[in-house]
N, C-alpha and C positions, 0 to 999 in steps of 0.2 A: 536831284541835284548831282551835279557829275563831280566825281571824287578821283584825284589818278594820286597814286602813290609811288615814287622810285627808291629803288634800291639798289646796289651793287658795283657802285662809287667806289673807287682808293685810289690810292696811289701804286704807282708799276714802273718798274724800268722799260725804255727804249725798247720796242722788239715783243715787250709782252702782250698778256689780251687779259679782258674783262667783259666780264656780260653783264648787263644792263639791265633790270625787270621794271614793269610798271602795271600796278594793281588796281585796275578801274572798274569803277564801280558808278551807277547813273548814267552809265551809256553804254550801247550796243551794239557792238562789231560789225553787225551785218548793215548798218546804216551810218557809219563812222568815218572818218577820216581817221587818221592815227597816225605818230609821227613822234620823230624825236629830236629838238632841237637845242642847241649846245650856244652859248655864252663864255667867250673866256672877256679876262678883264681886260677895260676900255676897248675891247671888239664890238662891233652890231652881234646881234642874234644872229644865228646862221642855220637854216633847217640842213640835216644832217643824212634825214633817213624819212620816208611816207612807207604804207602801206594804203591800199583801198579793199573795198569791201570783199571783191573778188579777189585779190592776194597780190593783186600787182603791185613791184616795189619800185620805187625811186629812189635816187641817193645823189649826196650831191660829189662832186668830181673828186674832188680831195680822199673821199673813203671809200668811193667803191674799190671793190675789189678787195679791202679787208674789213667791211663792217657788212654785217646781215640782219636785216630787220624781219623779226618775225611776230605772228600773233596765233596766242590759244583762245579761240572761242567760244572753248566749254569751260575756262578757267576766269576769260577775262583779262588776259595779261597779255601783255606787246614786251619782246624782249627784243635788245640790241646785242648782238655777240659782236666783239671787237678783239681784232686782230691786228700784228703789226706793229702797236700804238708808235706814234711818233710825240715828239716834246707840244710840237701846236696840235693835238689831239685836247692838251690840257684845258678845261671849261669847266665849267656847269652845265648839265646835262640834263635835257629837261622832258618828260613825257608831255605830251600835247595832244588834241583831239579837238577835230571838229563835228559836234554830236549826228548831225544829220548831213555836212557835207558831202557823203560816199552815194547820196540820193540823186546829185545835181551831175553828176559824169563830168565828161570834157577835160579831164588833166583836174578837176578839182583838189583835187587829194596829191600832185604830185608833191613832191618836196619843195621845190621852188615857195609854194605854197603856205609850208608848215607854218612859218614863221606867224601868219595869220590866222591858225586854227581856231585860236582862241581861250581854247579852257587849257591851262596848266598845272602841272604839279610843282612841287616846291625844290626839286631839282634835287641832285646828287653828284660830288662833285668826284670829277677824273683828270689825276695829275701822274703825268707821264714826265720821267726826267730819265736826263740825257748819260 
């Protein structure tokens, strides 16, 4: 049973940064999708950030260039480092994984994606004020 856990949620001023961890357990990097997708209120979901099996990252327009999504596959954990933060940064933040997705190739895994990985964690939330 796949279990993902986040942590490292709060609150920050304009301009600061937060990192992001998620501790999964019942799935396996090397055959995973992995991602991290964000909820602010009355918004759709919005995927944020993918990795794939091989390391390759996606992001979506809004944060590249200050959000980096990374994974440890001897620990099991997908971190997001955030930088920047801006006030619509503010969400719910949520680890995601699609367990065997990162087997099926073709952009499966990009972030566009995320939103339908599937299995969730119960989110952590990041509130950026102005």
């Amino acid at each position: 049973q796949v279990h993902l856990v986040e942590s490292g949620g709060g609150s920050v001023q304009a301009g600061g940064s937060l990192r992001l961890s998620c501790a999964a357990s019942g799935v396996t990097f090397s055959s995973a999708c992995m991602g991290w997708v964000r909820q602010a209120p009355g918004k759709e979901r919005e995927g944020v950030a993918a990795i794939n099996i091989d390391g390759t990252t996606t992001y979506a327009d809004s944060v590249k260039g200050r959000f980096t999504i990374t994974q440890d596959k001897a620990k099991n954990t997908l971190d997001l480092q955030m930088i920047g933060l801006k006030p619509e940064d503010t969400a719910m933040y949520y680890c995601a994984t699609d367990p065997w997705g990162g087997l099926i190739g073709g952009g499966w895994c990009d972030v566009h994606r995320s939103v339908d990985f599937g299995t969730w964690g119960q989110g952590t939330q990041v509130t950026v004020s102005s």
